[in-house]
OpenMM code with the backbone's topology and positions (N, CA, C; nanometers):
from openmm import Vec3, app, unit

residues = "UNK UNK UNK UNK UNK UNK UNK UNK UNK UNK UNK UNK UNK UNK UNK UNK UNK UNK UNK UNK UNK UNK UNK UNK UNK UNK UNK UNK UNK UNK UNK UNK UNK UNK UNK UNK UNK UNK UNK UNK UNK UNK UNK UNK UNK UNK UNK UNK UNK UNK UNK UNK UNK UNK UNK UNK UNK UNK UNK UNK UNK UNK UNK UNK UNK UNK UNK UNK UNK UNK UNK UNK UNK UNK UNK UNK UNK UNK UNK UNK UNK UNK UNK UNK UNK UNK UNK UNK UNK UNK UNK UNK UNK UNK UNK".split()
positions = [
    Vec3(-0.4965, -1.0461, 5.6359),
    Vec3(-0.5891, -1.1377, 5.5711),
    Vec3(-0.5242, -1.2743, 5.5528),
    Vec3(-0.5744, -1.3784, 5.5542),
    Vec3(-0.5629, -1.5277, 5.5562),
    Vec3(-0.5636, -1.5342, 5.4192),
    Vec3(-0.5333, -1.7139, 5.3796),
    Vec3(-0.4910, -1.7165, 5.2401),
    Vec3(-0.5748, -1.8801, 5.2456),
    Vec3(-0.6306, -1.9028, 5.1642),
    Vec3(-0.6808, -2.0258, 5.1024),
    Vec3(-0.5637, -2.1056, 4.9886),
    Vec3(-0.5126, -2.2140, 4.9583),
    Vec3(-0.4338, -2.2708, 4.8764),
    Vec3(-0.5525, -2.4258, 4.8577),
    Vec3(-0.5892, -2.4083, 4.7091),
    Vec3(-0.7134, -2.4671, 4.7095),
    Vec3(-0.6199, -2.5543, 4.5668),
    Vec3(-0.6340, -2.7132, 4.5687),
    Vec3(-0.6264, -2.7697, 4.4618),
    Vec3(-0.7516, -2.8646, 4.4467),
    Vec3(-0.7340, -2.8993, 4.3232),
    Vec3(-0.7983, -2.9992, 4.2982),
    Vec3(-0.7617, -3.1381, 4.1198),
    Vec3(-0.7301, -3.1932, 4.2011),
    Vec3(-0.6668, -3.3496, 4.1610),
    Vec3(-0.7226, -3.4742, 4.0784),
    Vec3(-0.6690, -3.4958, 4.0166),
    Vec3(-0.6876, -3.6259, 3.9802),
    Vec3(-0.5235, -3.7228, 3.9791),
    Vec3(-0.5220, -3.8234, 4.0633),
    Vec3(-0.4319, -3.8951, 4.0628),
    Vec3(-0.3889, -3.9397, 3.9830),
    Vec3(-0.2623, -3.9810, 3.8918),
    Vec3(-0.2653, -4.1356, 3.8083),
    Vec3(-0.1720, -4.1798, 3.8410),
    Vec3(-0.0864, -4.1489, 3.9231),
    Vec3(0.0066, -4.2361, 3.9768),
    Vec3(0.0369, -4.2195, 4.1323),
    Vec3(-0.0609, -4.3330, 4.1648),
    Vec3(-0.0731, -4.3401, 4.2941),
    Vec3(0.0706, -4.3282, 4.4431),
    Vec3(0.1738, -4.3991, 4.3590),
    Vec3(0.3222, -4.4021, 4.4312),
    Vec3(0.3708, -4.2531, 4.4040),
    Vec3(0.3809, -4.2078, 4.3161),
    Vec3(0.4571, -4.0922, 4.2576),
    Vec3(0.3742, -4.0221, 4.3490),
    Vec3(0.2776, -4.0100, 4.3259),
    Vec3(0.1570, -3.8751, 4.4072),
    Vec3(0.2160, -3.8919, 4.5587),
    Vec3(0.2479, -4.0446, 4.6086),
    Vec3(0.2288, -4.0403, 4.7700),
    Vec3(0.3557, -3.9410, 4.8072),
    Vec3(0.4660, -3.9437, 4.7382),
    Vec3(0.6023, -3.9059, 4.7602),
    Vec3(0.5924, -3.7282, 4.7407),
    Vec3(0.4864, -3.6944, 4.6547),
    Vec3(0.4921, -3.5018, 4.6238),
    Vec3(0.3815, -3.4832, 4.7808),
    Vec3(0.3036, -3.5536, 4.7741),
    Vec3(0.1875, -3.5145, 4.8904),
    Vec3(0.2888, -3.5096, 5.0250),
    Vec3(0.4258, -3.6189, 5.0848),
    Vec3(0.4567, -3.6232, 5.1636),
    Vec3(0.5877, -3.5049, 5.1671),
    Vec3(0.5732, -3.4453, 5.1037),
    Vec3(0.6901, -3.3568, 5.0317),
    Vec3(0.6003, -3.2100, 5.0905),
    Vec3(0.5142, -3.2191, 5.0174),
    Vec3(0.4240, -3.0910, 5.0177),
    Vec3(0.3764, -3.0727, 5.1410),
    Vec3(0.3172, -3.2069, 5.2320),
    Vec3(0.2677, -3.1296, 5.3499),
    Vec3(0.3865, -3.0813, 5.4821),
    Vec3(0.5235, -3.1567, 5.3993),
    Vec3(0.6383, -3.0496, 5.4734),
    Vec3(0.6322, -2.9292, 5.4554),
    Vec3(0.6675, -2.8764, 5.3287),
    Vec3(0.6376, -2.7120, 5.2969),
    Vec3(0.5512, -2.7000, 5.3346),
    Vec3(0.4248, -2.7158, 5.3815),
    Vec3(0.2910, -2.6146, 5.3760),
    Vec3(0.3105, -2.6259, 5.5496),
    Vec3(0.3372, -2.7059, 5.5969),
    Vec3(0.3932, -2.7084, 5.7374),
    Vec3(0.4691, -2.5589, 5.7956),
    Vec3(0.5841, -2.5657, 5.6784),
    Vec3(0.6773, -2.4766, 5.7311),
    Vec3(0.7016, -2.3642, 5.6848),
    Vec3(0.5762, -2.3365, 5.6393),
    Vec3(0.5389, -2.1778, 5.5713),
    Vec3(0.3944, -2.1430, 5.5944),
    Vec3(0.3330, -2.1909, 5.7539),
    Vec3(0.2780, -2.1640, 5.8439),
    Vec3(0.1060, -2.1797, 5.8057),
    Vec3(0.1475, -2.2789, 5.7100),
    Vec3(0.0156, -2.3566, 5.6656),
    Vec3(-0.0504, -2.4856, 5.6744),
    Vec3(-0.1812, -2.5331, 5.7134),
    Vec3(-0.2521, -2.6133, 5.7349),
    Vec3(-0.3738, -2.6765, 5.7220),
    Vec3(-0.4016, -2.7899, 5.6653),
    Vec3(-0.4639, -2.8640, 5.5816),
    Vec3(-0.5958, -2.8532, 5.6245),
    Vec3(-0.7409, -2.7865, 5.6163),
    Vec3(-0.8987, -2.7578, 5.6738),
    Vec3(-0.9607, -2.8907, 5.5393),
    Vec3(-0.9260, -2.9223, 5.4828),
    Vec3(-0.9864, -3.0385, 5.4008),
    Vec3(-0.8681, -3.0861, 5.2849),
    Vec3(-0.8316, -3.2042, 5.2880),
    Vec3(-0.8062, -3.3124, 5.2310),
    Vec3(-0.8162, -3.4856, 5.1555),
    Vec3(-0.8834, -3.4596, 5.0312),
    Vec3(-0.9968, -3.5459, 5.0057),
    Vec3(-1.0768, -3.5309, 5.0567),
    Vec3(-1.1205, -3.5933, 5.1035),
    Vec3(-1.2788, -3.6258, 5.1838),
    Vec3(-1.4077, -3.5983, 5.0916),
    Vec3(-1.5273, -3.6212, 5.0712),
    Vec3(-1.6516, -3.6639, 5.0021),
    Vec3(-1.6492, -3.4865, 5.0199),
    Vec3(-1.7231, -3.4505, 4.8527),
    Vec3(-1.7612, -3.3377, 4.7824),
    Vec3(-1.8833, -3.3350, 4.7100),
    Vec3(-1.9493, -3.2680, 4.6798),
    Vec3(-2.0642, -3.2340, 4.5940),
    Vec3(-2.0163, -3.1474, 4.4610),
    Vec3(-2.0057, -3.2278, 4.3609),
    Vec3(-1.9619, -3.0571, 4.2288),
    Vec3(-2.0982, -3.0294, 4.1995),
    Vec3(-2.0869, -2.8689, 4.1985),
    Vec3(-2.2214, -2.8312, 4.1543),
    Vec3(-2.2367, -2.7879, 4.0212),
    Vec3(-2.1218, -2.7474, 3.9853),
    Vec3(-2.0644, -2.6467, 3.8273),
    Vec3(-1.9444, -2.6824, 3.7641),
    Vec3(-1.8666, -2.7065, 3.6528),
    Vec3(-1.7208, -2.7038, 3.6231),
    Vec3(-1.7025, -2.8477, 3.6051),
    Vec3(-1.5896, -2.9041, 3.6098),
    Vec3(-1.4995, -3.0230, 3.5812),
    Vec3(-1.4384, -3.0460, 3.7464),
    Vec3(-1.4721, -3.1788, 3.7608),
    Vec3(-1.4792, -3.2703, 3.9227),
    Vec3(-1.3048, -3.3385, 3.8782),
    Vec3(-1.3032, -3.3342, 3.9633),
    Vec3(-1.1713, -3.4074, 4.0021),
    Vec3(-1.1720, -3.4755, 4.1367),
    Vec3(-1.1487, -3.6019, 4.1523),
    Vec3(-1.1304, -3.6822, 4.2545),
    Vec3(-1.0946, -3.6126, 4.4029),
    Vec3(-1.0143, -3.5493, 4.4055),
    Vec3(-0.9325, -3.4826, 4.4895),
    Vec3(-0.9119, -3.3563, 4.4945),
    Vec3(-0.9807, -3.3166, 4.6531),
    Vec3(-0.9883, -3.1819, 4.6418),
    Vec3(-0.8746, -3.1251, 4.7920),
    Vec3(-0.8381, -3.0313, 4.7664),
    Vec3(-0.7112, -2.9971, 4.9029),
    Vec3(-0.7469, -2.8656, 4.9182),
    Vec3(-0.7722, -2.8180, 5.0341),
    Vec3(-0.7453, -2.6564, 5.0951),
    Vec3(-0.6934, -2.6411, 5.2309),
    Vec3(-0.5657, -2.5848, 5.2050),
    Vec3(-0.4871, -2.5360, 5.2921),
    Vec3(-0.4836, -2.4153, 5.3851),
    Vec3(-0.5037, -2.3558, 5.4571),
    Vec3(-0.4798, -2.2075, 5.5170),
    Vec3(-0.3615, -2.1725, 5.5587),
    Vec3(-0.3517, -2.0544, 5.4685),
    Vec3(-0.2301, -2.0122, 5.5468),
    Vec3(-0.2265, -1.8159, 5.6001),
    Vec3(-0.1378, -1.7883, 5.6578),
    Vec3(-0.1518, -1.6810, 5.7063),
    Vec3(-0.1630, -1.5469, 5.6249),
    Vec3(-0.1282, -1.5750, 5.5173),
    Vec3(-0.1665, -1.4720, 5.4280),
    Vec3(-0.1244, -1.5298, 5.3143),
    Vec3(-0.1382, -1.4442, 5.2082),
    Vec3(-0.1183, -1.4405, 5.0544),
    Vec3(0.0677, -1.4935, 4.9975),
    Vec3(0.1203, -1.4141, 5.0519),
    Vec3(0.2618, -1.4639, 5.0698),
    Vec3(0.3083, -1.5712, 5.1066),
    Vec3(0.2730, -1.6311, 5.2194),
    Vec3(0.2968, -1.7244, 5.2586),
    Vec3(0.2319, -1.8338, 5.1772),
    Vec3(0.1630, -1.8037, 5.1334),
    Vec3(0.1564, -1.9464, 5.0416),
    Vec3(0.2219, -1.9641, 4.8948),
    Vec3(0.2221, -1.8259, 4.8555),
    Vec3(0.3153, -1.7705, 4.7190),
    Vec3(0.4379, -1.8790, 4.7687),
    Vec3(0.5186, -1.8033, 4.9041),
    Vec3(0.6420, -1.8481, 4.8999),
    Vec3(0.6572, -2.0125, 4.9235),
    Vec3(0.5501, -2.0411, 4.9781),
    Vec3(0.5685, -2.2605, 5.0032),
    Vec3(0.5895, -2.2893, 4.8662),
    Vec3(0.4945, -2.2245, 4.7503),
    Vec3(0.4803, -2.2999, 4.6203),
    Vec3(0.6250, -2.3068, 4.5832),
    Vec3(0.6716, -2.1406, 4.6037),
    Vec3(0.7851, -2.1421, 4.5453),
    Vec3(0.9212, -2.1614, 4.6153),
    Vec3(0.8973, -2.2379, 4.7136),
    Vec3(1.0209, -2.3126, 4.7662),
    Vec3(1.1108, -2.4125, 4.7452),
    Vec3(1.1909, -2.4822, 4.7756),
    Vec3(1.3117, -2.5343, 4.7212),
    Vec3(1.2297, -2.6704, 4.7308),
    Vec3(1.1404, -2.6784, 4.8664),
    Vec3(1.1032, -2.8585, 4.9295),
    Vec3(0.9429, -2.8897, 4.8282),
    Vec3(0.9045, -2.7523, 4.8263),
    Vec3(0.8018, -2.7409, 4.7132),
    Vec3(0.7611, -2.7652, 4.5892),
    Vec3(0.8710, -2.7196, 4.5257),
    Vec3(0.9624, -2.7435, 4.3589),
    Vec3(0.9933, -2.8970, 4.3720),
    Vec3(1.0733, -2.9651, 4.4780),
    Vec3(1.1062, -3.1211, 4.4747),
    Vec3(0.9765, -3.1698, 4.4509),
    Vec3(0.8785, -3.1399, 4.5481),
    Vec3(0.7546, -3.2227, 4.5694),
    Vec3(0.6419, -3.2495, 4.4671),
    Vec3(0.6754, -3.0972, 4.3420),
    Vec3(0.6275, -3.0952, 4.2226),
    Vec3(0.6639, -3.1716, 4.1103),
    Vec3(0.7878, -3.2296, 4.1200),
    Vec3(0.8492, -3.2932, 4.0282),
    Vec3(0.8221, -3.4196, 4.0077),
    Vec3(0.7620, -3.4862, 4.1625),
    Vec3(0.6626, -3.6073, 4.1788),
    Vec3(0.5202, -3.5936, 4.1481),
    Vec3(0.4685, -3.5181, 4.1266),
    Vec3(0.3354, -3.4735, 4.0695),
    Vec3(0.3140, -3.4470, 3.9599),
    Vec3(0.4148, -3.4012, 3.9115),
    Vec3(0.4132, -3.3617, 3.7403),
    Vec3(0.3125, -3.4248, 3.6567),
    Vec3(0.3876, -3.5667, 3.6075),
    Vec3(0.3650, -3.6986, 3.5796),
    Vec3(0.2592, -3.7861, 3.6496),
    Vec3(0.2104, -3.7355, 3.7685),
    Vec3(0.1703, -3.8269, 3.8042),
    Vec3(-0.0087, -3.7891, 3.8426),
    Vec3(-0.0269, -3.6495, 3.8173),
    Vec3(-0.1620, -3.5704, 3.8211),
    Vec3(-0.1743, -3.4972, 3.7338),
    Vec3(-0.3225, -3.4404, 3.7085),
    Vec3(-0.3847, -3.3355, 3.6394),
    Vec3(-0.4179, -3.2714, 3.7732),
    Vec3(-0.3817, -3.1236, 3.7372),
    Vec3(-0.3963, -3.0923, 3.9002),
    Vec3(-0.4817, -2.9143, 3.8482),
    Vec3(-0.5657, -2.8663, 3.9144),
    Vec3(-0.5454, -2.6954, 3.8842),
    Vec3(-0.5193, -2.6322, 4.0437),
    Vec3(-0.4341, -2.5557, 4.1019),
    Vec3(-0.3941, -2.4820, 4.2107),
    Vec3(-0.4412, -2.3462, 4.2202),
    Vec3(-0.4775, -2.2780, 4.2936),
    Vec3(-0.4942, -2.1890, 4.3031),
    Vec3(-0.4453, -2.0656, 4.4425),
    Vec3(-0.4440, -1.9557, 4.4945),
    Vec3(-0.4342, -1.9210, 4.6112),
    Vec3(-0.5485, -1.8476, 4.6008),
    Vec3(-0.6158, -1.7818, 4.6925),
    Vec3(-0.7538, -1.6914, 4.7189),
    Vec3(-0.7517, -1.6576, 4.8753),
    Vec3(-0.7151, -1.4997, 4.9061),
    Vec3(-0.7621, -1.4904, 4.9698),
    Vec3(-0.8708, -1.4214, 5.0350),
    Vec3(-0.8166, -1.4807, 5.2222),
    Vec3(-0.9764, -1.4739, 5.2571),
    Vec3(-1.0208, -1.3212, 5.3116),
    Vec3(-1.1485, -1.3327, 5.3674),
    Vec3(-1.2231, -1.2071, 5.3784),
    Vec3(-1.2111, -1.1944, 5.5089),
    Vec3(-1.1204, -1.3017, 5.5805),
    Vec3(-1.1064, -1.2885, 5.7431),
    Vec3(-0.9746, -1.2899, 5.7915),
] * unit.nanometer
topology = app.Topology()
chain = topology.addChain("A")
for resn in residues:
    res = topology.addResidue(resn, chain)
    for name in ("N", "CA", "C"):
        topology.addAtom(name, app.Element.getBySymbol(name[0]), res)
């Protein structure tokens, strides 16, 4: 089964954010994951909207466990901290 890595963002520090995003799409690179939407125009239908929405695929459940919790992962968080309201999630898929 495949793995969804679904965030959703609000920026506030536009520099800080660019440096975890360029961080992060190394790890998600190299733990055999890849970006099916990044930003781009959304509809909220239910819940609390956030600017910024990200979903990643990756090959399974693990593999995305282990990007989060990687060494280049952890760096890339440390630029995000401070600099977003973020909620993450993994889910996977039915395919």
């Amino acid at each position: 089964m495949g793995a969804l890595w679904i965030a959703h963002v609000k920026v506030t520090d536009e520099e800080a954010y660019g440096k975890y995003a360029a961080l992060a799409t190394e790890a998600i690179a190299a733990h055999g994951g890849h970006f099916i939407a990044r930003g781009g125009r959304f509809v909220q239908l239910e819940g609390q909207a956030r600017p910024r929405n990200v979903v990643a695929r990756f090959p399974d459940v693990e593999s995305a466990e282990k990007c989060y919790n990687s060494e280049i992962y952890q760096r890339a968080l440390n630029h995000a901290r401070d600099a977003s309201e973020r909620d993450l999630m993994i889910i996977e898929t039915t395919e």
